[in-house]
Biopython code that builds the backbone (N, CA, C, O; Angstrom):
import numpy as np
from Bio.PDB.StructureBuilder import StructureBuilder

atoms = [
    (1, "UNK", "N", (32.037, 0.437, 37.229)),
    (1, "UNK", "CA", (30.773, 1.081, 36.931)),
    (1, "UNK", "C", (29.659, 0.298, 37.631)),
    (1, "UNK", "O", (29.662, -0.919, 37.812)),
    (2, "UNK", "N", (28.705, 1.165, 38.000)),
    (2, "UNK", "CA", (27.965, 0.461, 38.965)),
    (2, "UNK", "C", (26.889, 0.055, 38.142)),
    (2, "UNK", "O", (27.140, 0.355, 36.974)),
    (3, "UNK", "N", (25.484, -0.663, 38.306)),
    (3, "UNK", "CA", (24.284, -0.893, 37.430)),
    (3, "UNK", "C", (23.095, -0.447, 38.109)),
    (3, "UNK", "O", (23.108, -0.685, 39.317)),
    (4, "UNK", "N", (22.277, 0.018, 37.754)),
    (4, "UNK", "CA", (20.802, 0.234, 38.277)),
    (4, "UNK", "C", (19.962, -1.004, 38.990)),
    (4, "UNK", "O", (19.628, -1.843, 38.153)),
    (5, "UNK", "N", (19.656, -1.231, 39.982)),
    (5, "UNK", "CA", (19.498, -2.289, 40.253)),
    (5, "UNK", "C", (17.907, -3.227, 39.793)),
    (5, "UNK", "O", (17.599, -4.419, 39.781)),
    (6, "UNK", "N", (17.040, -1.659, 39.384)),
    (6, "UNK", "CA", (15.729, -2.196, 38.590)),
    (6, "UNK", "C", (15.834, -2.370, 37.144)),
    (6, "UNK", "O", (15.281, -3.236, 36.466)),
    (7, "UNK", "N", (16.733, -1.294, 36.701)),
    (7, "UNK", "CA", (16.519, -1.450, 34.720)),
    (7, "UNK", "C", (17.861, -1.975, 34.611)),
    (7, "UNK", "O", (18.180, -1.862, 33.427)),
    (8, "UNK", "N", (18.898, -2.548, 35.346)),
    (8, "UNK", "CA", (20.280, -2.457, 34.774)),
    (8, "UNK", "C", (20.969, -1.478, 33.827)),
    (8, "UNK", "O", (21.515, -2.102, 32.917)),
    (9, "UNK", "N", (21.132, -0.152, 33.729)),
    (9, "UNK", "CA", (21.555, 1.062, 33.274)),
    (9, "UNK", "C", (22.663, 1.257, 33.828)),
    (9, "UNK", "O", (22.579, 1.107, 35.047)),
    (10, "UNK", "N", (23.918, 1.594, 33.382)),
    (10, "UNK", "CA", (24.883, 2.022, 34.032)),
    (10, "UNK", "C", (24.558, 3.300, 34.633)),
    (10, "UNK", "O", (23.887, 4.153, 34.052)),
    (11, "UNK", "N", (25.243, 3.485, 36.306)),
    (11, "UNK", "CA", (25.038, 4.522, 36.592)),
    (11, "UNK", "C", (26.243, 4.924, 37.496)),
    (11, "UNK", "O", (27.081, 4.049, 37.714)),
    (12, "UNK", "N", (26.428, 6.264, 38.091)),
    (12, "UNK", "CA", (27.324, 6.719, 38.296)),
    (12, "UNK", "C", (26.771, 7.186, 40.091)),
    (12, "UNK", "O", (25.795, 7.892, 40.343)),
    (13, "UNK", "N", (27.506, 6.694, 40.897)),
    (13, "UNK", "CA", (26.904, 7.712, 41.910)),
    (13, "UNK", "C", (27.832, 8.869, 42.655)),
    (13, "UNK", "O", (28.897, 8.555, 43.186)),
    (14, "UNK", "N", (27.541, 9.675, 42.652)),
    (14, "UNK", "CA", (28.060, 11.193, 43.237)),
    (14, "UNK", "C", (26.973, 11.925, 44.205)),
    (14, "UNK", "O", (25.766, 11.710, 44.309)),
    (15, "UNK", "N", (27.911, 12.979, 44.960)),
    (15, "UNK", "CA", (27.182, 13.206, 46.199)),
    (15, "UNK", "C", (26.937, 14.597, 45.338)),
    (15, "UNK", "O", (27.721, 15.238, 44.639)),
    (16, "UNK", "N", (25.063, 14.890, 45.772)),
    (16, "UNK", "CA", (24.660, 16.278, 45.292)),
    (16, "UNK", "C", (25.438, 17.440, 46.116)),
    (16, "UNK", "O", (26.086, 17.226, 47.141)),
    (17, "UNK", "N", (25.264, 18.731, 45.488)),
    (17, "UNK", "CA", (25.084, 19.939, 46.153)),
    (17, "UNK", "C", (24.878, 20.081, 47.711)),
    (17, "UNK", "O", (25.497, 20.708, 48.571)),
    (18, "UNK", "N", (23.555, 19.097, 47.751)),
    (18, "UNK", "CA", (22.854, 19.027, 49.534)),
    (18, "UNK", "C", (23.556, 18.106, 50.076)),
    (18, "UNK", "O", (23.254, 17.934, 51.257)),
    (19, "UNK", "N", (24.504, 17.336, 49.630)),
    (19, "UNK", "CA", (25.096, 16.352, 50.519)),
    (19, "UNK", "C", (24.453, 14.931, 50.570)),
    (19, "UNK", "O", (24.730, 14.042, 51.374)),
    (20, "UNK", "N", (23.558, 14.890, 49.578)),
    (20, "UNK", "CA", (23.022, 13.745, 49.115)),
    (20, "UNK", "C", (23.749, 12.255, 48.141)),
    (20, "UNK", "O", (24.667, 12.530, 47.368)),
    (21, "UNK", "N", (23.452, 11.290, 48.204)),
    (21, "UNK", "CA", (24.602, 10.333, 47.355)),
    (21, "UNK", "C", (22.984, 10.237, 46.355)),
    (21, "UNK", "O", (21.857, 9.914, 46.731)),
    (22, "UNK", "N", (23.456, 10.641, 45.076)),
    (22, "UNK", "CA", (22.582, 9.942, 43.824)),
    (22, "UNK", "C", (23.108, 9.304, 43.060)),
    (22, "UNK", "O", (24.290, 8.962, 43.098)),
    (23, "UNK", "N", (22.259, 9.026, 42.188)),
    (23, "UNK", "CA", (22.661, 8.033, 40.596)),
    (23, "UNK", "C", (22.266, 9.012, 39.636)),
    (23, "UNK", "O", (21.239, 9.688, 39.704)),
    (24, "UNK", "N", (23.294, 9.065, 38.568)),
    (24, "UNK", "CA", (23.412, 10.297, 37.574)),
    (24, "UNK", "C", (23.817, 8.898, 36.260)),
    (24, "UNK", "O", (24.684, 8.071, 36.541)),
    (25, "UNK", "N", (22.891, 8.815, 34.581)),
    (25, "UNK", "CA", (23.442, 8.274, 34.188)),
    (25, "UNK", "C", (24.530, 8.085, 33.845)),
    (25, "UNK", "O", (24.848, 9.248, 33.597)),
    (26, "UNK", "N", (25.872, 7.181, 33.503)),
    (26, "UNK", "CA", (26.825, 7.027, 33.306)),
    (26, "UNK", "C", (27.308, 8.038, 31.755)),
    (26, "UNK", "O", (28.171, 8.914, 31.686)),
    (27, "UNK", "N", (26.410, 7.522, 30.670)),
    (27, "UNK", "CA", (26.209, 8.649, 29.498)),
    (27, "UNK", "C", (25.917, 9.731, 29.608)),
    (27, "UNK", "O", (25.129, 10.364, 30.312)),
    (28, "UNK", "N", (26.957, 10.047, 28.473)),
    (28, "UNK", "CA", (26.571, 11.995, 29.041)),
    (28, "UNK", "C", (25.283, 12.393, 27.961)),
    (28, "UNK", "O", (24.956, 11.752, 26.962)),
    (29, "UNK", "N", (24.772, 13.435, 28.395)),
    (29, "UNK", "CA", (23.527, 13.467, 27.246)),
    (29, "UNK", "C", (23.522, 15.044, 26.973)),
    (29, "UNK", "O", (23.960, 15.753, 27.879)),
    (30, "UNK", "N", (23.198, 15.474, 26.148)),
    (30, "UNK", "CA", (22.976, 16.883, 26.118)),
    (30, "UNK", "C", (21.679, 17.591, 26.411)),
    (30, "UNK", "O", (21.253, 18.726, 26.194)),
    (31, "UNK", "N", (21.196, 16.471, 27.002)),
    (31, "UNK", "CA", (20.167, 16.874, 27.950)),
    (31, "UNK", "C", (20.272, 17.425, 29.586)),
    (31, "UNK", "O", (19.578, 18.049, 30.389)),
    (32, "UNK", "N", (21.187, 16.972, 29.538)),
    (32, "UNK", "CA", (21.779, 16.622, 30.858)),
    (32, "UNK", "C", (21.766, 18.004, 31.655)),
    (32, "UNK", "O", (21.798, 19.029, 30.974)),
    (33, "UNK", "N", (21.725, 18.103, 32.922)),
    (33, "UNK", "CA", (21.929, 19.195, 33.502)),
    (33, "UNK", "C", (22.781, 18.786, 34.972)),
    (33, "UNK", "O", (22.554, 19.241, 36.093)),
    (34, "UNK", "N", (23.570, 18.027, 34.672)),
    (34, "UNK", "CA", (24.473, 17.765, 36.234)),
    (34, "UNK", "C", (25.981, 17.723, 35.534)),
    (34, "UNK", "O", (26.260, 17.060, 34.535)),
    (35, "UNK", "N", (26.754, 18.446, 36.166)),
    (35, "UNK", "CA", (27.887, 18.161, 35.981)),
    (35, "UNK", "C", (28.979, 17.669, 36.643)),
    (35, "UNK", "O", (29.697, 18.438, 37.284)),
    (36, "UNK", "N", (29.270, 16.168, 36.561)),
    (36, "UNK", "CA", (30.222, 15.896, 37.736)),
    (36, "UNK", "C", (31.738, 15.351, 37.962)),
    (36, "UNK", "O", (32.093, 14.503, 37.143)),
    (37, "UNK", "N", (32.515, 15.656, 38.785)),
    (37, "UNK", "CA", (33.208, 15.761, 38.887)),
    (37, "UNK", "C", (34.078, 14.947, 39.453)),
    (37, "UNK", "O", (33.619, 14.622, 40.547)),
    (38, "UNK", "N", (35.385, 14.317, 39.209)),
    (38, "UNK", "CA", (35.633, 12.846, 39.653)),
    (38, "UNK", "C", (36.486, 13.212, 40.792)),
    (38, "UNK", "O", (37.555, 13.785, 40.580)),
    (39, "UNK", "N", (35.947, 12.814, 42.460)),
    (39, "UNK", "CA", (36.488, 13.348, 43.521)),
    (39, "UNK", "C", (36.419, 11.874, 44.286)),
    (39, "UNK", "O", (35.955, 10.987, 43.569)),
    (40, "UNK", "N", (36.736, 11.545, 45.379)),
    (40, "UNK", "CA", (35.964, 10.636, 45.979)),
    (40, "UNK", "C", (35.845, 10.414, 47.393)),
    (40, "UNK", "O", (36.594, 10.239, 48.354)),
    (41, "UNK", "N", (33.821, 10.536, 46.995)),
    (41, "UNK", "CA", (33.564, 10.048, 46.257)),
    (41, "UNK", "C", (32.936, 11.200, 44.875)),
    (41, "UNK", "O", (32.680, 12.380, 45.116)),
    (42, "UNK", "N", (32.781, 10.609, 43.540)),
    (42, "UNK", "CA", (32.609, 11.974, 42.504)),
    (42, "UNK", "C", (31.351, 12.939, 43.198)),
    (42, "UNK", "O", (30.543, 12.539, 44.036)),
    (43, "UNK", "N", (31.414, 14.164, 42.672)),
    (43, "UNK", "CA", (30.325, 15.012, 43.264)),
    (43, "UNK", "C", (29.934, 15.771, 42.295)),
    (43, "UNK", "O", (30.792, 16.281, 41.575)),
    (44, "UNK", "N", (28.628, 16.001, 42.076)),
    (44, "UNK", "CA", (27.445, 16.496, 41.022)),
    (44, "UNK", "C", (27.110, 17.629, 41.336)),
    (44, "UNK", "O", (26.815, 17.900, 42.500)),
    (45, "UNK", "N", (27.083, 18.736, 40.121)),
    (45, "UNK", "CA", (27.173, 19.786, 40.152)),
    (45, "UNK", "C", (25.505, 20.665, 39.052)),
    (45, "UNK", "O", (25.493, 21.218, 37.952)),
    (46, "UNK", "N", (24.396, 20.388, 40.044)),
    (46, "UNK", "CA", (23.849, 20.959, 39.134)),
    (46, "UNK", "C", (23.892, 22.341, 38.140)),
    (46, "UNK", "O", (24.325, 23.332, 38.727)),
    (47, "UNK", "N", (23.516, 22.542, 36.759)),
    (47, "UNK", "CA", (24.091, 23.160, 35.566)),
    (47, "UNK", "C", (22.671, 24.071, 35.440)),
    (47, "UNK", "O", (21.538, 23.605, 35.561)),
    (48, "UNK", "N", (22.972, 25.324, 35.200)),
    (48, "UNK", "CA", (21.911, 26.092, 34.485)),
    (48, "UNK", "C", (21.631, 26.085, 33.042)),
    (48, "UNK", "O", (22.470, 25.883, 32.164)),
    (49, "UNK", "N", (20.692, 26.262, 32.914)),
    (49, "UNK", "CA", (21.005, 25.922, 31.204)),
    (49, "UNK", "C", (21.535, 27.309, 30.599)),
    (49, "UNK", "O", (21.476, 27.309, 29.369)),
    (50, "UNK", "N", (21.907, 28.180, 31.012)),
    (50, "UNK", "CA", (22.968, 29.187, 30.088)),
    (50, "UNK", "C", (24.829, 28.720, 30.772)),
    (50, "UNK", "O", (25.787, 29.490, 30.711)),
    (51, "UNK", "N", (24.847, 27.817, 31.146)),
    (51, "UNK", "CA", (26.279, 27.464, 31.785)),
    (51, "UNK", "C", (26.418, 26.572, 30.690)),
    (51, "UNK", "O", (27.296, 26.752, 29.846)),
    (52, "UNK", "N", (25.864, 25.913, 30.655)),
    (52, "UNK", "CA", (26.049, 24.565, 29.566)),
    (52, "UNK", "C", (27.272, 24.444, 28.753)),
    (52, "UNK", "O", (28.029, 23.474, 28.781)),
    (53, "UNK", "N", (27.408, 25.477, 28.041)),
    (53, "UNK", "CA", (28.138, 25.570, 26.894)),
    (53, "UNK", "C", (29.701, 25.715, 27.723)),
    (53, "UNK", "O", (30.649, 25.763, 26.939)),
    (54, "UNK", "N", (29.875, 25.750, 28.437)),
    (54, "UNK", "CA", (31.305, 25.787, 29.140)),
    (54, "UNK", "C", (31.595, 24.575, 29.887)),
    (54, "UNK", "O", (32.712, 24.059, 29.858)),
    (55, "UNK", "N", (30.702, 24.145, 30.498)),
    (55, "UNK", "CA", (30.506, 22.950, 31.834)),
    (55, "UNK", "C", (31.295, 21.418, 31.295)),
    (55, "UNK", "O", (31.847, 20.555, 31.977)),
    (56, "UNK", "N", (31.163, 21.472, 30.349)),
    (56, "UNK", "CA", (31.856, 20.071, 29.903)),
    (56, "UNK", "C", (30.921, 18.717, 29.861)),
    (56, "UNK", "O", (29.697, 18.817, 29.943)),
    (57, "UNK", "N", (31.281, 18.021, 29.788)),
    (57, "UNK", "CA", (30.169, 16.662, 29.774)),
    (57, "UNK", "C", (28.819, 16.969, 30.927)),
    (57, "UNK", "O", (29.094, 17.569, 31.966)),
    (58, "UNK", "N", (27.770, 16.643, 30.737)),
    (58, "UNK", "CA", (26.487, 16.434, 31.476)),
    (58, "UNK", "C", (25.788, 15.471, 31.545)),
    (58, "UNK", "O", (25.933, 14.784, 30.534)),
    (59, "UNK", "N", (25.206, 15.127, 32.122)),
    (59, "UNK", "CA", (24.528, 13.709, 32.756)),
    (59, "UNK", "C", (23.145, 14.326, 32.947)),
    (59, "UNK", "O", (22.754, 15.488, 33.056)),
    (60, "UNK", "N", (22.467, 12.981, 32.948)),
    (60, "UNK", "CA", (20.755, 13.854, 33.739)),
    (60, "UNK", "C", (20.907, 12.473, 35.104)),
    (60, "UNK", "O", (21.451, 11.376, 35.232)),
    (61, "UNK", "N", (20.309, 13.118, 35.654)),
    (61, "UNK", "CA", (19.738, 12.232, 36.885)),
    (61, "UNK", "C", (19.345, 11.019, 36.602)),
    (61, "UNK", "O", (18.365, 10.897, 35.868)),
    (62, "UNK", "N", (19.888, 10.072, 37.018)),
    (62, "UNK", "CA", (19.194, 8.705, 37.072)),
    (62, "UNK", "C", (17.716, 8.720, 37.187)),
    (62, "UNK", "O", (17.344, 7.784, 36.479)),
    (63, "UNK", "N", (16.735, 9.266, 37.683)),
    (63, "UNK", "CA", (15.665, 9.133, 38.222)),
    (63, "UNK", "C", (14.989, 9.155, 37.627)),
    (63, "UNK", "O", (14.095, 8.309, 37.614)),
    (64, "UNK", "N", (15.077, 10.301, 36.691)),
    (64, "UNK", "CA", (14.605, 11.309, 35.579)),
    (64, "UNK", "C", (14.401, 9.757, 34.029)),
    (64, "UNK", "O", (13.418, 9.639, 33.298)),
    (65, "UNK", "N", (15.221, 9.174, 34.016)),
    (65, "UNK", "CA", (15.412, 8.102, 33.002)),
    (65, "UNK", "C", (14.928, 6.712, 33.269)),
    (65, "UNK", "O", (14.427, 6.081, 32.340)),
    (66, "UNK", "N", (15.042, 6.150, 34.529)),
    (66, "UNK", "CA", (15.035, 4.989, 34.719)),
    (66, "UNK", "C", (13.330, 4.803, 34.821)),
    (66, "UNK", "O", (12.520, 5.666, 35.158)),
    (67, "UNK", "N", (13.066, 3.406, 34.423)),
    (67, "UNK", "CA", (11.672, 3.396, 34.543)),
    (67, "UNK", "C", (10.834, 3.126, 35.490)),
    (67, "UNK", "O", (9.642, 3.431, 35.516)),
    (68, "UNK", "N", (11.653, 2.349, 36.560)),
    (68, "UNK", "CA", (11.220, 2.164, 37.759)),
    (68, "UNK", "C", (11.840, 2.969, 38.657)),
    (68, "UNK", "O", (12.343, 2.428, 39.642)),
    (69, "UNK", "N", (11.933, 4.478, 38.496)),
    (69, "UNK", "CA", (12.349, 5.419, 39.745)),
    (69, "UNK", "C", (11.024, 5.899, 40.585)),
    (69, "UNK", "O", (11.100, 6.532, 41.638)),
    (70, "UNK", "N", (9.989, 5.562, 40.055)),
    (70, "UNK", "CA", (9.159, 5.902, 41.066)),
    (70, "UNK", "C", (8.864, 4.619, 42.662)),
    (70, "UNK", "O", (8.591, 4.875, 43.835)),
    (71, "UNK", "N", (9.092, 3.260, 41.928)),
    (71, "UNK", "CA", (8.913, 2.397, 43.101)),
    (71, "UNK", "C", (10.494, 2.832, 43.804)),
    (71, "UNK", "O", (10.828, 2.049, 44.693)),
    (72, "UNK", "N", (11.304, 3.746, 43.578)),
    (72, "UNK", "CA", (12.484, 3.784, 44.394)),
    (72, "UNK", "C", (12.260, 5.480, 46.018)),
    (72, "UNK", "O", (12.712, 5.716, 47.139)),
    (73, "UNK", "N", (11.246, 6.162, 44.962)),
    (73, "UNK", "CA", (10.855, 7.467, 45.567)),
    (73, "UNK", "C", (10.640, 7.437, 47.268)),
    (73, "UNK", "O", (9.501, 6.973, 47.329)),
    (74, "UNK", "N", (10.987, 7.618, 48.399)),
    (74, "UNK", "CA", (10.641, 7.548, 49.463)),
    (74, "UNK", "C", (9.621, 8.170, 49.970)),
    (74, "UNK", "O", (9.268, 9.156, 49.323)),
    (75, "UNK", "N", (9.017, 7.926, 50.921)),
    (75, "UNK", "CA", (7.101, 8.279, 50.880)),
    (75, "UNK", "C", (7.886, 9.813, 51.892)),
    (75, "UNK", "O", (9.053, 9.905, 52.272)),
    (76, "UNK", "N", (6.884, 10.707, 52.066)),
    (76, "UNK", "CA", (7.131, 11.833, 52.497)),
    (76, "UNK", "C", (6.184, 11.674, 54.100)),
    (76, "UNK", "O", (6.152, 12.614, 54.893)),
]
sb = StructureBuilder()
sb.init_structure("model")
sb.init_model(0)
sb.init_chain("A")
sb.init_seg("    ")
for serial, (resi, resn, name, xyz) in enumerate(atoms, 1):
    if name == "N":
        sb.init_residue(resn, " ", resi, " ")
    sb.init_atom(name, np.array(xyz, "f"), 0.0, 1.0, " ", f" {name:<3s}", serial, name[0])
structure = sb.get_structure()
């Protein structure tokens, strides 16, 4: 399990939809709207919220939680 490298949070990383590598928390939450899948490397499946109830465990985005995800944000 990997750690967050600003808050120490366990986190999980999987490649998005777009082909992106993120951090999804390790806990599942029922907040969560990613669902992912252990491939490798695992890959994240964003969830609608009427899927939910079938999808199985969910995660939210690392980003979304951690407290220092904004000093991580890349400038545009």
């Amino acid at each position: 399990m990997k750690k967050c490298r600003s808050c120490g949070a366990e986190v999980i990383w999987a490649k998005t939809d777009s082909g992106a590598m993120a951090p999804f928390d390790a806990a599942e939450s029922p907040e969560g709207t990613f669902s992912l899948e252990e491939m490798s490397p695992p890959t994240a499946h964003y969830v609608l919220a009427d899927e939910r109830q079938w999808r199985g465990p969910l995660h939210r985005s690392h980003f979304a939680t951690c407290p220092d995800a904004k000093a991580w944000k890349k400038a545009k």
